[in-house]
VOGU-3710 file (C-alpha; in Angstrom, 3 decimals, decimal comma):
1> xxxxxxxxxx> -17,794/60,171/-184,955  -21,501/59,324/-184,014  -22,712/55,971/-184,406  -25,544/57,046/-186,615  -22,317/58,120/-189,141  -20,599/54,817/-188,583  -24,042/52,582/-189,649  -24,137/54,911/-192,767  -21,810/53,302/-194,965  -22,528/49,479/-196,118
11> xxxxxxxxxx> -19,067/47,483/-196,883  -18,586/44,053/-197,689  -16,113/42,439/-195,785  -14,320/39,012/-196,919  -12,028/36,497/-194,849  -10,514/34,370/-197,001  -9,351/30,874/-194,646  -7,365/27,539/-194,952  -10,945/25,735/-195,566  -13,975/28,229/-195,714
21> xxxxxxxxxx> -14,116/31,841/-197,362  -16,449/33,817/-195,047  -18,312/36,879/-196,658  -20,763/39,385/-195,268  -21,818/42,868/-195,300  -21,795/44,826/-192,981  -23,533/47,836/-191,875  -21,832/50,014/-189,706  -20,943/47,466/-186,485  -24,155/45,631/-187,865
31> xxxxxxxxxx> -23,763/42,150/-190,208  -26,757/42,495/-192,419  -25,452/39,387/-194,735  -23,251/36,557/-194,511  -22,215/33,334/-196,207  -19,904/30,733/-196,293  -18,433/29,045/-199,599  -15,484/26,733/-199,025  -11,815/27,508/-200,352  -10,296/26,966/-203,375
41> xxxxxxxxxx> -6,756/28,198/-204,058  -7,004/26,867/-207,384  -10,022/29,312/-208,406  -10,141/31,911/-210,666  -10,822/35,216/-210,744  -13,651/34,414/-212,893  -14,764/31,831/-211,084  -14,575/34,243/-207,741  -17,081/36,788/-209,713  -19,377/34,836/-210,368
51> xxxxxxxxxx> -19,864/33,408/-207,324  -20,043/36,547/-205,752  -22,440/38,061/-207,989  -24,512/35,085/-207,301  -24,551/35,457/-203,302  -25,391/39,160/-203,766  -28,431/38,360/-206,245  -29,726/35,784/-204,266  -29,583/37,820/-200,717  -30,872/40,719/-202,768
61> xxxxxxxxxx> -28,025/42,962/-201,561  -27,103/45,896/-203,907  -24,044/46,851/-205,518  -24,905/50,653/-205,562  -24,866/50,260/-201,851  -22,082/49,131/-201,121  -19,092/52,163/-200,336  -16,017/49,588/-199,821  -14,521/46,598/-199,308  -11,918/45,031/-196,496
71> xxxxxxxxxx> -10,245/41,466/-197,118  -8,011/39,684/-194,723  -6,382/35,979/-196,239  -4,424/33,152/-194,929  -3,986/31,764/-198,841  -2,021/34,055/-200,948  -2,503/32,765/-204,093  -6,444/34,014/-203,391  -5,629/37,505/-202,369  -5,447/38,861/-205,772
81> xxxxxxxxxx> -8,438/36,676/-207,087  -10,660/38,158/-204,209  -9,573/41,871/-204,411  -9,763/41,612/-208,791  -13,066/40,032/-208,746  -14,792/42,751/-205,757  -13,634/45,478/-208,032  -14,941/44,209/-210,975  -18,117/43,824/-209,203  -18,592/46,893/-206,984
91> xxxxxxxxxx> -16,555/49,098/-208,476  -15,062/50,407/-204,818  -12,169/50,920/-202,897  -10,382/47,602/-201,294  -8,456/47,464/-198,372  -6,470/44,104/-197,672  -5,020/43,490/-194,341  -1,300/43,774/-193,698  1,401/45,949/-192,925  0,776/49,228/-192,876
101> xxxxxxxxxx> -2,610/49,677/-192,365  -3,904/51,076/-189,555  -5,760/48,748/-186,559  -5,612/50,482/-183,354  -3,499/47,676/-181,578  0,521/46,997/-180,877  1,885/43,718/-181,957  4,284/42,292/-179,142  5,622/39,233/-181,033  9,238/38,834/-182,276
111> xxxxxxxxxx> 8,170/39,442/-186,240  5,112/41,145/-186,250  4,443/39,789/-189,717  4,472/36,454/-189,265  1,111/37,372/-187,409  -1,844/35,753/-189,692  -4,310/38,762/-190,852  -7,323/36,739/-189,438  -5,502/36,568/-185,655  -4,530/40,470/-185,905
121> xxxxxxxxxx> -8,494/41,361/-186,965  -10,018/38,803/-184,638  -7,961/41,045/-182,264  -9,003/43,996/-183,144  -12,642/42,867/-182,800  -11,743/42,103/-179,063  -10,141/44,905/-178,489  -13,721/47,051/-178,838  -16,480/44,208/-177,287  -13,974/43,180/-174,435
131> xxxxxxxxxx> -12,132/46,396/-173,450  -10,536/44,418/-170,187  -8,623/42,391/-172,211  -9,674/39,175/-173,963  -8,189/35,534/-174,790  -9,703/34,838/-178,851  -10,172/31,013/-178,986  -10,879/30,787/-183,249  -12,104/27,068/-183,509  -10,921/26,631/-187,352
141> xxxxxxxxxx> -8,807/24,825/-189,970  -6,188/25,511/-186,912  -7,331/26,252/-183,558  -5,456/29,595/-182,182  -5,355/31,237/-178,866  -4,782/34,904/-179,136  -4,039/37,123/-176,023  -5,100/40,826/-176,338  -4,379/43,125/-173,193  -6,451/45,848/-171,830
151> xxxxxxxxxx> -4,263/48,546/-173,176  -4,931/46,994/-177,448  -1,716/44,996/-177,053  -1,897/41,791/-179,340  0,664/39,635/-176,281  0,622/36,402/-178,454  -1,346/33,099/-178,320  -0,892/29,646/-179,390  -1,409/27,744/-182,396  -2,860/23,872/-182,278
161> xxxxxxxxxx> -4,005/21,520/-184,743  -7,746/22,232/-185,769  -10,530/19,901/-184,536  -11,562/18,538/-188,111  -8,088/17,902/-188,917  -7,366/15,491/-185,958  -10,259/13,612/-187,013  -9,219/13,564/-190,247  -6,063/12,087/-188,935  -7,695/9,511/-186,741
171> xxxxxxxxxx> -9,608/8,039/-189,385  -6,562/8,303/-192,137  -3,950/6,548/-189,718  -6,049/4,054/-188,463  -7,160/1,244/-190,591  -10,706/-0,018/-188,689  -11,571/3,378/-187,163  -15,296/4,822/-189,560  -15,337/8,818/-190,351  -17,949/10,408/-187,547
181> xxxxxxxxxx> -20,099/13,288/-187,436  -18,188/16,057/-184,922  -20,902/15,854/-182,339  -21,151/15,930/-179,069  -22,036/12,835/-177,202  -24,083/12,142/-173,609  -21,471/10,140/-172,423  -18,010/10,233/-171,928  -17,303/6,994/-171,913  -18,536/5,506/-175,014
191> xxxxxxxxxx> -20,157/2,580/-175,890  -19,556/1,579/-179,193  -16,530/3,065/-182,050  -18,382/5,416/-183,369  -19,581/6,875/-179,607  -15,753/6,400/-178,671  -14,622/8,297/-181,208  -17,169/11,198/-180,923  -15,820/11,929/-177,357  -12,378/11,509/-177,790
201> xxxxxxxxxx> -12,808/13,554/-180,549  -15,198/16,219/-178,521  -14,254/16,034/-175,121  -10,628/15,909/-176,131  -10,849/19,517/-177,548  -12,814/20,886/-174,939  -9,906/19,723/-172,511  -7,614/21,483/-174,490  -8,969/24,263/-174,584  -10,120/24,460/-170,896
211> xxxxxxxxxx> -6,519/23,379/-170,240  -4,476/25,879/-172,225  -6,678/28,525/-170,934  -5,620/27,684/-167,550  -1,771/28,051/-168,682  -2,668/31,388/-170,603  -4,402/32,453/-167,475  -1,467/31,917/-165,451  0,996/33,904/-167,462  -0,668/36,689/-167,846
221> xxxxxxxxxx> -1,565/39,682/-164,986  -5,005/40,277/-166,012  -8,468/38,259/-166,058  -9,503/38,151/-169,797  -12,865/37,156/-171,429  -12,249/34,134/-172,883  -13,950/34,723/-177,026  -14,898/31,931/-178,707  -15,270/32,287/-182,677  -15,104/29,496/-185,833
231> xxxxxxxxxx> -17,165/26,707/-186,825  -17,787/24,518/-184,089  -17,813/27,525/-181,444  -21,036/27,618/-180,244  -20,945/23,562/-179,361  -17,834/23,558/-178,024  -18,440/26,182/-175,881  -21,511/24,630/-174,334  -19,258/22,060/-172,712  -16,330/24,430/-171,421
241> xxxxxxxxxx> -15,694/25,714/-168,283  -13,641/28,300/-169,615  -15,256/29,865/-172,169  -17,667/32,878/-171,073  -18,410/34,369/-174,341  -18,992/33,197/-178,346  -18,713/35,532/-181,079  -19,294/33,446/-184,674  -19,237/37,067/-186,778  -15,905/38,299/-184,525
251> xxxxxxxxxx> -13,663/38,061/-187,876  -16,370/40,351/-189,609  -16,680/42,817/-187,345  -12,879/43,164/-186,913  -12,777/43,649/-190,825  -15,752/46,325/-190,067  -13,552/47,956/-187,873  -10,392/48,255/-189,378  -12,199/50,114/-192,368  -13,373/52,773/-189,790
261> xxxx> -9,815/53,338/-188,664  -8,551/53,426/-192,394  -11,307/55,177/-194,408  -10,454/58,913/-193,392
//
């Protein structure tokens, strides 16, 4: 298959997540849209249509073009809202991730489907850009390590608490400590609460994830590219030793992917 055949069809891919839905289209390998709307199990599929159509009209992107859909979720209760309301819409075939359908990589874990959809297409996205094998560090609701070998093995990862719920946390358990903005400060030692809090905060999840790359590193017989992907990526990532690459459409493109691998 060419790549002028693969940039042919248009297909809107969705990730539905803990916090955030994440939309785009995609053309080919190439994200020519993309928004963000935050999660609501509760929602209908109503609801889920309409906001939909909405994001298309405003970002001018035609139905007529689109040839398919992919969805991965995390919140079951939304898988059926998601898939009902894109067929209403489009009118096209809809694949959802899960057992069964085709991604190019072997799951080593003890249950295979206990694997989230969003780590197994986040691996399949590293799979193609980082062919040597590749650690996925997805900065979310829950911040997950996932280990990908140079022969499309998914190995494993980790799974910690994400970086807005520890803050969350910090501010609900403690009686005096003020909600901050997640920013990251000049200083590491801070000078006032709110600068205290900011690097604890900050710093405190750039040292975990410098540090758990180092034990990752250690287990495993190859040197990966270390992926960064989710929403605070890109800053976190400016203060790591460890990370090398950032990726914020990586979930979208593995979607892209896996409906290349599927649509024949």
């Amino acid at each position: 298959m060419t790549d002028d055949a693969k940039t042919a069809e248009s297909i809107l891919v969705v990730d539905v997540g803990n916090t955030n839905i994440c939309l785009g289209v995609q053309d080919g390998r190439h994200l020519r849209a993309s928004w963000r709307i935050r999660t609501d199990p509760g929602q209908t599929q109503d609801e889920f249509f309409v906001t939909l159509a909405q994001l298309m009209e405003t970002h001018t992107v035609q139905s007529e073009g689109i040839q398919g859909a992919v969805v991965a979720s995390v919140v079951p209760p939304l898988l059926d809202v998601v898939v009902g309301s894109i067929r209403r819409r489009l009118d096209v075939p809809v694949l959802t991730v899960g057992p069964g359908l085709k991604t190019g990589i072997t799951i080593r874990m003890d249950n295979p489907r206990e694997v989230g959809a969003d780590r197994i297409v986040n691996a399949v996205a590293a799979v193609e850009l980082c062919p040597s094998g590749a650690v996925v560090v997805d900065l979310g609701t829950a911040t997950t390590f996932d280990c990908v070998s140079p022969d499309g093995e998914y190995l494993g990862g980790i799974i910690a608490p994400g970086l807005n719920i520890s803050a969350e946390a910090l501010v609900r358990r403690t009686a005096k400590l003020p909600e901050v903005t997640i920013t990251r400060p000049d200083r590491a030692i801070g000078k006032n609460t709110e600068s205290s809090m900011q690097s604890g905060i900050f710093y405190g999840y750039v040292a975990l994830i410098d540090g758990l790359v180092d034990r990752i590193r250690e287990e495993l017989e190859f040197d990966p590219v270390i992926i960064a992907t989710g929403g605070h990526s890109a800053a976190l990532a400016s203060a790591s030793r460890t990370i090398s690459r950032v990726e914020p459409g990586l979930t979208l493109l593995g979607l892209a992917l896996i409906w290349e691998k599927n649509r024949d």
